[in-house]
C-alpha positions as a Markdown table, in Angstrom:
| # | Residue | x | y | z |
|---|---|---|---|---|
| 1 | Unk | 0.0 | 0.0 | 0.0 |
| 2 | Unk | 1.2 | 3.1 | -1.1 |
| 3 | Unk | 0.0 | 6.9 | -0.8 |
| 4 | Unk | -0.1 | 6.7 | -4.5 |
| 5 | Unk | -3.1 | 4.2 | -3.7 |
| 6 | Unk | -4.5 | 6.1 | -0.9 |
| 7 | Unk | -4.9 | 9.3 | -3.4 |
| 8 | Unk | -6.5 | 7.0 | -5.8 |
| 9 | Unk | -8.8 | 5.9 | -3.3 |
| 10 | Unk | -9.9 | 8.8 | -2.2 |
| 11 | Unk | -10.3 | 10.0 | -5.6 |
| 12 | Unk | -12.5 | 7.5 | -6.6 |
| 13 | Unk | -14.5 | 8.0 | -3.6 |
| 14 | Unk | -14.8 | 11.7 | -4.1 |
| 15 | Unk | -16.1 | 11.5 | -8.0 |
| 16 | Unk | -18.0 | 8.2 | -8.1 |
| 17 | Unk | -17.0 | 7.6 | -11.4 |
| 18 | Unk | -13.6 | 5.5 | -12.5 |
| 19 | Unk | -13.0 | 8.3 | -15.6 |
| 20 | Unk | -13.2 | 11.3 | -13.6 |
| 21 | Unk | -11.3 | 9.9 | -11.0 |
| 22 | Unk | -8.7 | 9.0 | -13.3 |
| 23 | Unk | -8.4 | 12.9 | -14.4 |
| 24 | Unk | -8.4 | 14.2 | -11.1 |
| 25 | Unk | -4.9 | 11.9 | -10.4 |
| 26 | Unk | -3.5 | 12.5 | -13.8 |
| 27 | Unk | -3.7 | 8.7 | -15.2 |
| 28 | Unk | -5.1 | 6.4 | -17.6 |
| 29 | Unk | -8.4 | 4.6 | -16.1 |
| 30 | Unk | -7.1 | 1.1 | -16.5 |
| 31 | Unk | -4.0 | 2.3 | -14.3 |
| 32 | Unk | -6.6 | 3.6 | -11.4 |
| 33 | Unk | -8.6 | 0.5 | -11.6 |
| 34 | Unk | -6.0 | -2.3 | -11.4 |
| 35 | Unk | -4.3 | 0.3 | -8.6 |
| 36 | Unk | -8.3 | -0.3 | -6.8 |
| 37 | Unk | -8.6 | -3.8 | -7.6 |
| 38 | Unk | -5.1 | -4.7 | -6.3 |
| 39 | Unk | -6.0 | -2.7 | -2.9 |
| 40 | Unk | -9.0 | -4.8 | -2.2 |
| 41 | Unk | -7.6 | -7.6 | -2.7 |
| 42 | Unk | -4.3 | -6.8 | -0.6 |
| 43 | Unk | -7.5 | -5.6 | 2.6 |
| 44 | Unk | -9.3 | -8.4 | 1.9 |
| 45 | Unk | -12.3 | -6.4 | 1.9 |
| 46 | Unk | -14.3 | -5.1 | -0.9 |
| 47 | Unk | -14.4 | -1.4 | -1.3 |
| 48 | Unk | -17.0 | -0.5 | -3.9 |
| 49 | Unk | -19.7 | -1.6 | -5.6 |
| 50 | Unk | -19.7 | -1.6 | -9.4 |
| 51 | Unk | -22.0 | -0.9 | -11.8 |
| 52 | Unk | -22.6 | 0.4 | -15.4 |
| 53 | Unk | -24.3 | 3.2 | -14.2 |
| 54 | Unk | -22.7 | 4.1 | -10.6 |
| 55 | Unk | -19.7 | 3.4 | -8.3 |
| 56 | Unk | -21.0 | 3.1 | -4.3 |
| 57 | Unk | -18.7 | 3.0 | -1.3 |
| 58 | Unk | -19.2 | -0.2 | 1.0 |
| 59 | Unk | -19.5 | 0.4 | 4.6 |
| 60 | Unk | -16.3 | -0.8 | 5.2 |
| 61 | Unk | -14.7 | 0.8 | 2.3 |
| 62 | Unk | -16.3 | 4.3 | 4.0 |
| 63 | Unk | -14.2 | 4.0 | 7.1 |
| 64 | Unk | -11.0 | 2.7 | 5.6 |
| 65 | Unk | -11.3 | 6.2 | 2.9 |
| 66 | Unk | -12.0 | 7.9 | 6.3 |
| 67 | Unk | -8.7 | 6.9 | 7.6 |
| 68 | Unk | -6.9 | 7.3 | 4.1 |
| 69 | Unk | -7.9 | 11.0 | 4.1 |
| 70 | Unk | -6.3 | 11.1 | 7.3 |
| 71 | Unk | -3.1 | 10.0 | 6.5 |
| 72 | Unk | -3.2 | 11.6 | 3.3 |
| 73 | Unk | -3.7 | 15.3 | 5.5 |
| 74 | Unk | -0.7 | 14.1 | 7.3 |
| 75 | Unk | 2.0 | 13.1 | 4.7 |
| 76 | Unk | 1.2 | 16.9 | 3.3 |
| 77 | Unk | 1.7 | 18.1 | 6.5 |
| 78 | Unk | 5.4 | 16.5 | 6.3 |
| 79 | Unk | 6.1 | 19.0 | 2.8 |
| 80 | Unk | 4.3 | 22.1 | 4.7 |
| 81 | Unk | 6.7 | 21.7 | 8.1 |
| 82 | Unk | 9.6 | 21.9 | 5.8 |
| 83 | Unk | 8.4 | 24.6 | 4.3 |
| 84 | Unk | 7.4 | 26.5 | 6.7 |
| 85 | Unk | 10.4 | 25.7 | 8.9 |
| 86 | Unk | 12.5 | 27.7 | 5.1 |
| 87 | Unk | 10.1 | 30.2 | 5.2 |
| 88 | Unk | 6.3 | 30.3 | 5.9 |
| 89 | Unk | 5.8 | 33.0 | 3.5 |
| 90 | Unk | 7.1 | 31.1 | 0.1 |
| 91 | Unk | 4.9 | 28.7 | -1.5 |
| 92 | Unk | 0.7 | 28.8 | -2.4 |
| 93 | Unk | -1.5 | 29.5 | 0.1 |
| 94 | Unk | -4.8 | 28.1 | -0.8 |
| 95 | Unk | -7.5 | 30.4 | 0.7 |
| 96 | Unk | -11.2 | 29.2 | 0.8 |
| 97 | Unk | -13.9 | 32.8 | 1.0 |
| 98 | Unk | -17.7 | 32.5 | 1.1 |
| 99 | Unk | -19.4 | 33.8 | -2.1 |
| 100 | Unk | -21.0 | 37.5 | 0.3 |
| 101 | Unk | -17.7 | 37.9 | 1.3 |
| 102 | Unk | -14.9 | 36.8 | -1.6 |
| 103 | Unk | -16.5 | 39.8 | -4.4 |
| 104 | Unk | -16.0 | 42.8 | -2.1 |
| 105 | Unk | -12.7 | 41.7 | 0.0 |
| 106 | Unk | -10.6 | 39.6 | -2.7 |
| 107 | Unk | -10.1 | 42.8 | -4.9 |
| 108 | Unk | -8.4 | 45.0 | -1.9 |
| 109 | Unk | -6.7 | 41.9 | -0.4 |
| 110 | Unk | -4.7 | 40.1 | -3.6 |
| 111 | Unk | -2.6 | 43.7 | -4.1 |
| 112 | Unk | -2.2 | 43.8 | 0.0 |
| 113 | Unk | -1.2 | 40.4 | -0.4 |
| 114 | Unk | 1.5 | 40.6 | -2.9 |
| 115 | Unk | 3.0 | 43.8 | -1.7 |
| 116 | Unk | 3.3 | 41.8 | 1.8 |
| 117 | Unk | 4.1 | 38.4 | 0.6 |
| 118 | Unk | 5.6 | 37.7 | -3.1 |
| 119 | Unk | 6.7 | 34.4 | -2.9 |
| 120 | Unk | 3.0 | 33.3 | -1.5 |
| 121 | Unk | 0.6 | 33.1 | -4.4 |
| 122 | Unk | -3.3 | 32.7 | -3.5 |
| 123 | Unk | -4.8 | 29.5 | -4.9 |
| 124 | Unk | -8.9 | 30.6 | -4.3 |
| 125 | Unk | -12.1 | 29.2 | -4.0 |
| 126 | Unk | -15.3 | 30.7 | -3.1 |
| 127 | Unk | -17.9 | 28.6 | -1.8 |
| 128 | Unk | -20.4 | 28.3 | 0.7 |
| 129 | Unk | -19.3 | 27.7 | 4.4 |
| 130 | Unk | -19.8 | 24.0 | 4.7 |
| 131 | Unk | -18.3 | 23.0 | 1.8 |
| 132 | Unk | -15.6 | 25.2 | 2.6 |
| 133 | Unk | -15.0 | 24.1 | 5.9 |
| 134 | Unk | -15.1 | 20.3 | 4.3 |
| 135 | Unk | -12.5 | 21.2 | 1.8 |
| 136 | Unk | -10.5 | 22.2 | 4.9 |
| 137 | Unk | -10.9 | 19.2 | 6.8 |
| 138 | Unk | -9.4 | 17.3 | 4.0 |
| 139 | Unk | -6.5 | 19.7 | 3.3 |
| 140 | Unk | -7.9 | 21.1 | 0.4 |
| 141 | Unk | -8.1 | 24.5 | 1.6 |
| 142 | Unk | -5.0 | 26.1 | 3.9 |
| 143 | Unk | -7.3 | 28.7 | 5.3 |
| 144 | Unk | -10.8 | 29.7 | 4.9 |
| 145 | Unk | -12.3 | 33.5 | 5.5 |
| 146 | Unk | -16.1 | 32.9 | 6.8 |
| 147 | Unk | -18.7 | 34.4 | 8.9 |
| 148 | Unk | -19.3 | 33.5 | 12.4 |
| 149 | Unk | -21.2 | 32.1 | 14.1 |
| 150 | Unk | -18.5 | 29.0 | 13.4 |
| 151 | Unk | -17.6 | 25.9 | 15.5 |
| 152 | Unk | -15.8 | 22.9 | 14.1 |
| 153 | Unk | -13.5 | 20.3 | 16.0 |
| 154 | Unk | -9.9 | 20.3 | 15.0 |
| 155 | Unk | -10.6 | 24.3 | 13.8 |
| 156 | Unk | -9.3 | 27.6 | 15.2 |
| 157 | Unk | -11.0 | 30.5 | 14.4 |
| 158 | Unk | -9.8 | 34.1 | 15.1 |
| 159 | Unk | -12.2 | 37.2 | 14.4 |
| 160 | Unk | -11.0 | 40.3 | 12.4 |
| 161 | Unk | -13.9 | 42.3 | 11.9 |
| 162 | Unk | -17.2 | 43.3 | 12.3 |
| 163 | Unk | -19.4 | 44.4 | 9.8 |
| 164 | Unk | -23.0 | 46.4 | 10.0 |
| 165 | Unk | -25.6 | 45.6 | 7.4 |
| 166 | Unk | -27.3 | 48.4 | 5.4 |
| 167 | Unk | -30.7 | 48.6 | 3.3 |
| 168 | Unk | -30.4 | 48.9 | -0.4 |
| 169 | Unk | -33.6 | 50.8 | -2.4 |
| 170 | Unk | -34.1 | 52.4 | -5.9 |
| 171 | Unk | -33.0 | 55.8 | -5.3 |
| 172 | Unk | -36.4 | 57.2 | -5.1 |
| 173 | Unk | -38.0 | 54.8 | -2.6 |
| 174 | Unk | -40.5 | 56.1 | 0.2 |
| 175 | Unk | -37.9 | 55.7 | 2.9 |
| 176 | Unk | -34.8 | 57.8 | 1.0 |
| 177 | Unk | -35.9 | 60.6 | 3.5 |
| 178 | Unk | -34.8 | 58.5 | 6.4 |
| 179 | Unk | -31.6 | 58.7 | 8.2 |
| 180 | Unk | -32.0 | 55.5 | 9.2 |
| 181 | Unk | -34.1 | 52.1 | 9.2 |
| 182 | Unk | -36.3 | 50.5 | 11.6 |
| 183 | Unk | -35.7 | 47.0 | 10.8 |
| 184 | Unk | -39.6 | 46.2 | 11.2 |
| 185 | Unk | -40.3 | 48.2 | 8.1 |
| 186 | Unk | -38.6 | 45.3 | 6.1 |
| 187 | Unk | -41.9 | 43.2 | 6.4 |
| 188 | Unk | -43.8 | 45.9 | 5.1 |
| 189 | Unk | -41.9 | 45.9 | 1.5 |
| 190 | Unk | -40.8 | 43.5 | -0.9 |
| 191 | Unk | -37.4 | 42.0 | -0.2 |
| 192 | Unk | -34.7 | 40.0 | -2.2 |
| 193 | Unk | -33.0 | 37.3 | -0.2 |
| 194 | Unk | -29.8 | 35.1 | -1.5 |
| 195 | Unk | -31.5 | 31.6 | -1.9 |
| 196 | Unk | -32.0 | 28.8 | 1.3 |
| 197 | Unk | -28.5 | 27.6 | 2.2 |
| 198 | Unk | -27.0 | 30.5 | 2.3 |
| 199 | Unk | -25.6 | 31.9 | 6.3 |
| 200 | Unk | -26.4 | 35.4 | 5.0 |
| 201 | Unk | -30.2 | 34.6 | 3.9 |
| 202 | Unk | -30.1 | 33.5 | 7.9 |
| 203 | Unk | -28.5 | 36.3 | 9.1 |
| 204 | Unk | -31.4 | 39.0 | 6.8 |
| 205 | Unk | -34.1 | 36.8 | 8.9 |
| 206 | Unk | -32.7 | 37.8 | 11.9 |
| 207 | Unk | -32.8 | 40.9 | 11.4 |
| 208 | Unk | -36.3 | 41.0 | 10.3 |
| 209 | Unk | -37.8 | 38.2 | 12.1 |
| 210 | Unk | -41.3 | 39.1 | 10.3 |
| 211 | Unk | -40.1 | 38.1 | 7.5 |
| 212 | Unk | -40.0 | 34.1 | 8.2 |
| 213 | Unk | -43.9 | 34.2 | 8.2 |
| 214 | Unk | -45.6 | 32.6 | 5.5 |
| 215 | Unk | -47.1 | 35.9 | 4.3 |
| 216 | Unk | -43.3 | 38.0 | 4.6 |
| 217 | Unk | -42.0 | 35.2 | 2.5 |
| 218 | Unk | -44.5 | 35.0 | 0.1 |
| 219 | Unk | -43.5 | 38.9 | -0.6 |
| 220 | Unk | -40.1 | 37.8 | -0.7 |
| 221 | Unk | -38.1 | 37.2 | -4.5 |
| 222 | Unk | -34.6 | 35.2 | -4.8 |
| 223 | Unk | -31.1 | 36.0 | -6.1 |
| 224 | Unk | -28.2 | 33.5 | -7.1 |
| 225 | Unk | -25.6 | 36.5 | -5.9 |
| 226 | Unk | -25.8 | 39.6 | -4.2 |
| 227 | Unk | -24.8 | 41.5 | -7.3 |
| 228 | Unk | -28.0 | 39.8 | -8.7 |
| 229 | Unk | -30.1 | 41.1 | -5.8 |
| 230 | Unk | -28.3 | 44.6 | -6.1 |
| 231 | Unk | -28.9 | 44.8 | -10.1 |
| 232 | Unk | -32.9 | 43.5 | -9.2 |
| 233 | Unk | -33.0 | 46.4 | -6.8 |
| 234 | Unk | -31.7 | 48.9 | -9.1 |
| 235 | Unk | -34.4 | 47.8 | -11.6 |
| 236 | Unk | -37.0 | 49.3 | -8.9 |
| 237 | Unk | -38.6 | 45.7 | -7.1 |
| 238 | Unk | -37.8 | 45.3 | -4.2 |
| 239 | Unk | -35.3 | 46.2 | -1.0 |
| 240 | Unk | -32.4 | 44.5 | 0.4 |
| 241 | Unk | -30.0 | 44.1 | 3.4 |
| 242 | Unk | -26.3 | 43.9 | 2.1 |
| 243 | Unk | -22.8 | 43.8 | 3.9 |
| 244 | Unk | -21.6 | 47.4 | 4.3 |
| 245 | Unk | -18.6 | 45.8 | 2.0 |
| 246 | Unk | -20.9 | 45.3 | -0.8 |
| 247 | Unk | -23.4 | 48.1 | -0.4 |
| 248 | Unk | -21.5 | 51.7 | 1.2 |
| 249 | Unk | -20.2 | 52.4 | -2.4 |
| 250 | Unk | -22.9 | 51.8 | -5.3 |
| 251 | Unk | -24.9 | 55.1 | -5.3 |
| 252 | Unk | -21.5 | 56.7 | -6.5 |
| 253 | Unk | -21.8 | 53.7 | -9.1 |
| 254 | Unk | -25.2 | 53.7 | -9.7 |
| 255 | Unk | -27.6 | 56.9 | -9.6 |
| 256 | Unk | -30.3 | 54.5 | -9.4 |
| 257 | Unk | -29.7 | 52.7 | -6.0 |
| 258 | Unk | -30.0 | 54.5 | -2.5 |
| 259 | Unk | -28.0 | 52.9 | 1.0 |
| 260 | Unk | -29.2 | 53.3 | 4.6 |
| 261 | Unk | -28.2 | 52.8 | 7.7 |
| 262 | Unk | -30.3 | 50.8 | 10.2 |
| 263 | Unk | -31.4 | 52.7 | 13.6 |
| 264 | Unk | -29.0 | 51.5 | 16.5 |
| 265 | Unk | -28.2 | 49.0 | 17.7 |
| 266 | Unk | -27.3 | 48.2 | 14.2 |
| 267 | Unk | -27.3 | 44.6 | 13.2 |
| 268 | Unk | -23.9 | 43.1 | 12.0 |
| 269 | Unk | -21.9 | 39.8 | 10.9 |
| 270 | Unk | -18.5 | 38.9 | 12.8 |
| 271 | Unk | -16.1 | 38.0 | 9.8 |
| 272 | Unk | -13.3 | 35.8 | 11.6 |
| 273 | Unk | -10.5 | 33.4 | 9.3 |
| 274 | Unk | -10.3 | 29.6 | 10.4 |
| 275 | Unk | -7.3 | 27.1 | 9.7 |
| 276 | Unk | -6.9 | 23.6 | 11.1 |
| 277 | Unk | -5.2 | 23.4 | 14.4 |
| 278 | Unk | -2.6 | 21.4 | 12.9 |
| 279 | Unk | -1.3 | 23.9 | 10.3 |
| 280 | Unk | 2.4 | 24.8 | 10.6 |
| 281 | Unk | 2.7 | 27.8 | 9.2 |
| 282 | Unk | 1.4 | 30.2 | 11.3 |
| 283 | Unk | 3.8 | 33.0 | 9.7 |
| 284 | Unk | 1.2 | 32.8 | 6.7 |
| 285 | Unk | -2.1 | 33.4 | 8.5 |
| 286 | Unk | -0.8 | 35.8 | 10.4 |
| 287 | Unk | 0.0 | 37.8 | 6.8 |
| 288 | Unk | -3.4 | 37.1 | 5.8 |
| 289 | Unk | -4.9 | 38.9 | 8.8 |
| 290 | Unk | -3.1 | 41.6 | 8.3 |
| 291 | Unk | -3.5 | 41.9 | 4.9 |
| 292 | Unk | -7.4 | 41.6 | 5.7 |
| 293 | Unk | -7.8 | 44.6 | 8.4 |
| 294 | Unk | -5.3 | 46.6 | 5.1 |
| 295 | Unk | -8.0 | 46.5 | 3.3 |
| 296 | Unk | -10.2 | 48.9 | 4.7 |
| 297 | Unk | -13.3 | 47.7 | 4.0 |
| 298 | Unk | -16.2 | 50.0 | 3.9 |
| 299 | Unk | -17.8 | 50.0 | 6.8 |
| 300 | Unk | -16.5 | 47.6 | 8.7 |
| 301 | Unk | -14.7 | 47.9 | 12.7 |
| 302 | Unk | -11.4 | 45.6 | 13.2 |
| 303 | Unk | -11.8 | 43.6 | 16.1 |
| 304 | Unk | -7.9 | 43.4 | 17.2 |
């Protein structure tokens, strides 16, 4: 057993299918599935199911690719102790961000993060947080910016800032005379929301806890992005809550959107970073963090 095997296992595992799986390693299929078949038989244990149309994991073959993944996260970790022991600031750093958060930050952050650290390219992904947080599990992901609340075992977690939320309207809505609004009011209107699954769609509930009722929801219309929601808004349909990040700078960009503040205490996120507890170089998050609070986000209040 090698961990030539192991990364074929988990590949197949991971794509279901013998062809894709072969991709993902960089192989020929026939090498992949004599490199399964020969596995198997060295366990003594069957570890898929085959069929023309599907590839399933036994129940045994689930925990052994539970402990491969494992041992897999460790044999990198070998490579990134080297590294880091050189110099934690040479070599990618692969930086998961979810999808309200990667548009507004990434484009102040990669210049910060150049000018700081040369020799540590950004390998990115944006995604939403729990299939960020599983690509960090696995080692997929170094580092991964997200929204809190956040808990996960074998994670650290370290807050950089907190950000208030603000209401987007067409410029000339009923409520552009207002210095600032009652979150209450947001049941009376109709309001975009990010589509289910989403910890910001959560976080604009809260806010407006009207809203969740059958009636608020049925008044309710759905955006893939927030840049979706914002162009829908422009358009004249609707209202929105939006990060301070994404929202503090569009009526200079568009004379047809308006932004308010809400009336105090003003609901915010907590934007933290989060790293498995196991990651050796330390030198790198560190830069990260920095680089984040030098970007000066619009609105937002470093939490130091």
């Amino acid at each position: 057993m090698t961990l030539t095997d192991l990364r074929y296992l988990v590949a197949l595992a991971r794509e279901r299918h013998f062809g894709r799986a072969a991709e993902r390693c960089h192989v020929s299929q026939p090498t992949l599935s004599v490199a399964i078949k020969k596995l198997e038989e060295q366990l003594g244990v069957l570890l898929f199911e085959r069929s023309a149309a599907d590839v399933k994991i036994t129940g045994i073959g689930r925990q052994i690719i539970e402990q491969a993944e494992r041992v897999l996260l460790e044999a990198a970790q070998i490579k990134e102790i080297a590294a880091s022991g050189k110099d934690p600031l040479t070599g990618p750093l692969r930086l998961g961000v979810i999808y309200t958060i990667g548009p507004y930050l990434l484009p102040r952050l990669i210049p910060l993060m150049h000018e700081m650290a040369p020799r540590m390219p950004l390998i990115i992904q944006e995604n939403y947080t729990a299939r960020l947080t599983d690509a960090l599990k696995r080692g997929e992901l170094d580092v991964i910016i997200i929204s809190l609340p956040y808990e996960e075992q074998g994670i650290v977690t370290q807050v950089v800032y907190d950000e208030p939320f603000r209401v987007l309207m067409p410029a000339e809505h009923r409520w552009r005379t207002s210095k600032a609004i009652e979150p209450e009011l947001l049941a009376d209107d109709q309001l975009l929301l990010l589509g289910a699954g989403n910890c910001f769609r959560d976080q604009v509930l809260e806010v407006c806890p009207h809203c969740r009722t059958s009636s608020g929801l049925q008044r309710t219309l759905e955006g893939s992005s927030l840049e979706t929601i914002r162009h829908m808004v422009a358009t004249g349909i609707g209202v929105t809550i939006l990060p301070s990040s994404a929202a503090d700078e569009l009526p200079e960009q568009n004379a047809l959107l308006t932004v308010r503040p809400f009336a105090d205490p003003q609901p915010a996120r907590r934007v933290a970073i989060a790293w498995r507890v196991t990651y050796p170089r330390g030198g790198a998050i560190d830069v990260l963090r920095k680089a984040i609070l030098g970007s000066t986000l619009p609105g937002v209040t470093p939490v130091t």
